[in-house]
N, C-alpha and C positions, 0 to 999 in steps of 0.2 A: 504494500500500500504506500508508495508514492504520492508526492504532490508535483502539481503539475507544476512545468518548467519554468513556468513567469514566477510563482511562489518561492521557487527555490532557490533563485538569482537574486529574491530577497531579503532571503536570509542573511542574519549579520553573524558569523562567525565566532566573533571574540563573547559577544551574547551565549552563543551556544556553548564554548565552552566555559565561560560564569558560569551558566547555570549546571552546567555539570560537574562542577569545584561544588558549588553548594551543594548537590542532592549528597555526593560524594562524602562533603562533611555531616549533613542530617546523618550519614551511617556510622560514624565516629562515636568513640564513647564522649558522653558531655563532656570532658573533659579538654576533650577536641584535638587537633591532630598539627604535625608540623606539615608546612609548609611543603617540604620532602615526602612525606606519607600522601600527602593529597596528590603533588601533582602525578606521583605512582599509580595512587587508585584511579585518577581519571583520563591516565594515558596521556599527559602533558608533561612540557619540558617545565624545570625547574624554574629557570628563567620565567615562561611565559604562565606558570601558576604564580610566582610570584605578584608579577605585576597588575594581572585580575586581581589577588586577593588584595593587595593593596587596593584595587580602587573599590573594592566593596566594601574596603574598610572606611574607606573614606563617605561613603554614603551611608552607613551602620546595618548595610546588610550579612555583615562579620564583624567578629573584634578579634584583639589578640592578646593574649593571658601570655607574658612572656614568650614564648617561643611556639605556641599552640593559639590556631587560631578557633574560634568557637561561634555559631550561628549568631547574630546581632540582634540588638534590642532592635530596628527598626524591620528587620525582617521579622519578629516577631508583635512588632506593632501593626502591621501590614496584612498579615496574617489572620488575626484579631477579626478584622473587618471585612475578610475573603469570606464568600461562599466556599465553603472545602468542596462541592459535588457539581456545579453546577455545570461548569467549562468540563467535568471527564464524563458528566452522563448524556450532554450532548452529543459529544463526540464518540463515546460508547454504544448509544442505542440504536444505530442503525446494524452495530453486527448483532445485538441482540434480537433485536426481530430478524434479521438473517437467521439466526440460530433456530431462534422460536419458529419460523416458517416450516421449515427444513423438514422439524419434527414434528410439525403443529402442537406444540405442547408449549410450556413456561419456562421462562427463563428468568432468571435476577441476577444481579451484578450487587456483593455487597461489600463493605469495607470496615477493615479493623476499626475501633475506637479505641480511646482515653480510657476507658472503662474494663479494656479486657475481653471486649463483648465484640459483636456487628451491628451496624446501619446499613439495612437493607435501603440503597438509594435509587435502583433504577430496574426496572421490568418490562417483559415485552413477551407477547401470547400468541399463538396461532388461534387460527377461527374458531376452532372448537374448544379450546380450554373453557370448560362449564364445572361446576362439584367442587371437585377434591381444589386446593388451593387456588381459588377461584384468581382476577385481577383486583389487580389498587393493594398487591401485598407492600407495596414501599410506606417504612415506617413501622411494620411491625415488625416484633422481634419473636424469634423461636428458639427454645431450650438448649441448650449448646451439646450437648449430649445426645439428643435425637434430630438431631440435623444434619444434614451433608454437611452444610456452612461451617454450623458450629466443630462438627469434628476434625475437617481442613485447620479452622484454629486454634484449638484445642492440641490437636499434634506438633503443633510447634512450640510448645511449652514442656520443659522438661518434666519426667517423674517425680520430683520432689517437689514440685509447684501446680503440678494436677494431685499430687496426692495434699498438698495444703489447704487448696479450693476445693474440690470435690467432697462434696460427702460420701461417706462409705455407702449406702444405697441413694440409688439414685432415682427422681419419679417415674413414674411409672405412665404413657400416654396410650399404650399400647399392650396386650399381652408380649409382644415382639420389641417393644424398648429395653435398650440393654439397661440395667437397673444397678446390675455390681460393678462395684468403681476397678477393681481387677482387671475384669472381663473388656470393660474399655478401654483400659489401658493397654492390651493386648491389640484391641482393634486400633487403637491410635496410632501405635508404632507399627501398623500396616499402613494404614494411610501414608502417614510421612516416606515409607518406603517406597508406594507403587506409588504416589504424587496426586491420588483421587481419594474421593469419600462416597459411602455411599449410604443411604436409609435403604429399607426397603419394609416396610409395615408396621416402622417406628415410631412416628411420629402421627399419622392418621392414616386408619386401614386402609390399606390398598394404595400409597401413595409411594409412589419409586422415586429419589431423587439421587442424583451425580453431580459432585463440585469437583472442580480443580480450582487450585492455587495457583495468582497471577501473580509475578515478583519482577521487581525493578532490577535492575544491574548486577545491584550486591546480595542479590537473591532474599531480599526482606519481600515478607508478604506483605504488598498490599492492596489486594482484593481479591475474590472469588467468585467465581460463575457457576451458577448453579441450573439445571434443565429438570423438572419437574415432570409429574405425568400419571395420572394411573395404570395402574398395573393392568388393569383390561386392554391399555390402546398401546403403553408402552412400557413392554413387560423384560425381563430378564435378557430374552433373546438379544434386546439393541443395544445391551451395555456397552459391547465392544465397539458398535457403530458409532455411537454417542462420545464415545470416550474417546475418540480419534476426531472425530466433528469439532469436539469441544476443545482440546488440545490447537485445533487449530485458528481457531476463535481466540483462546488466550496468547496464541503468537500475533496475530494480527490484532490484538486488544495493545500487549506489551508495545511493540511496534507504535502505536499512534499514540500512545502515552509518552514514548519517552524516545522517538525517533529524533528526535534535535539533538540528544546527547550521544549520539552517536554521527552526528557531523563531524566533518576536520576537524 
């Protein structure tokens, strides 16, 4: 997914590479990184990371703690006042109705929070989605345990910190929710291995859902795509179809999210 050739000759360069010093340092511990570590992570000369970060420093979209620079009060002031969603579900939801078509079923796009949890932010249906997870799911939240969603993030949290949160049983929505915190924990560290989640009569009978994890450069998740559907229309047999479909949707997702940082 390309942009076409008039856009691209207006791209400003030194732009693209700033903004890939910042995303680069968002992946830093707050403690924040030298000079030298950044322009490694984002595939820049010394030289030419330097002279960005200085000028971001000069407008307080960085500062510098002695030798480590660290995210700035003004990018964080700036921030404050951004819609987090607005600009990536715009530009998100035409591959999700692609998705959603493909299979006539549901789809959502949902995103980690501050909280530990997801913001289901953006959704898209084929004709027939009726019943089982009907539309207008943006905004609602579902159980982290019996969710595709939730269990994509959930596996990225170590065993010492799913067993701090978790309760030892877990509720129950379903004869088919998994309920012992073990038993998920077992399933977690599948997930995190094959890169997918899946429900299947977990969360509301008869309801199949698949996520995959979508991850930016330095392989931080942040976000998930999830395809819904009854088990009558779409059952067991399309997992593998799906899960190929959908792999491709999260390349072509990562690509439009974060194709400028991979300019010169």
């Amino acid at each position: 997914m390309g942009e076409a050739p008039e856009q691209s000759g207006m791209v400003n360069k030194s732009v693209t590479k700033a903004v890939r010093l910042l995303r680069e340092l968002a992946a830093q511990p707050r403690t924040g990184a030298t000079v030298t570590t950044l322009a490694k992570a984002a595939g820049l000369s010394r030289p030419t990371a330097f002279r960005l970060l200085h000028s971001l420093e000069q407008g307080g979209l960085v500062d510098r703690i002695d030798t480590n620079y660290v995210l700035g009060w003004e990018l964080a002031r700036l921030g404050r006042n951004a819609d987090p969603y607005a600009g990536l579900v715009a530009h998100a939801q035409p591959l999700l109705q692609e998705l959603a078509d493909e299979f006539n079923e549901s789809v959502t796009l949902s995103i980690p929070n501050a909280q530990d949890g997801l913001d289901l932010v953006a959704e898209a249906a084929g004709s027939h989605v009726v019943g089982v997870l009907s539309q207008n799911m943006v905004g609602r939240h579902y159980p982290m345990h019996a969710s595709s969603t939730g269990k994509v993030l959930l596996a990225e949290q170590s065993a010492d910190q799913l067993c701090r949160t978790l309760p030892v049983e877990l509720e129950a929505f379903t004869p088919h929710t998994i309920t012992d915190r073990a038993a998920l924990l077992v399933e977690l560290g599948q997930v995190l291995e094959q890169g997918f989640a899946t429900i299947d009569n977990e969360l509301e009978p008869e309801l199949l859902s698949l996520s995959r994890p979508i991850r930016d450069s330095a392989g931080t998740l942040v976000a998930i795509l999830t395809l819904n559907g009854p088990r009558s229309r779409f059952g067991r047999a399309r997992i593998p179809e799906a899960l190929h479909k959908m792999q491709s949707t999260v390349d072509r997702l990562a690509e439009l999210f974060w194709r400028d940082s991979e300019s010169a």
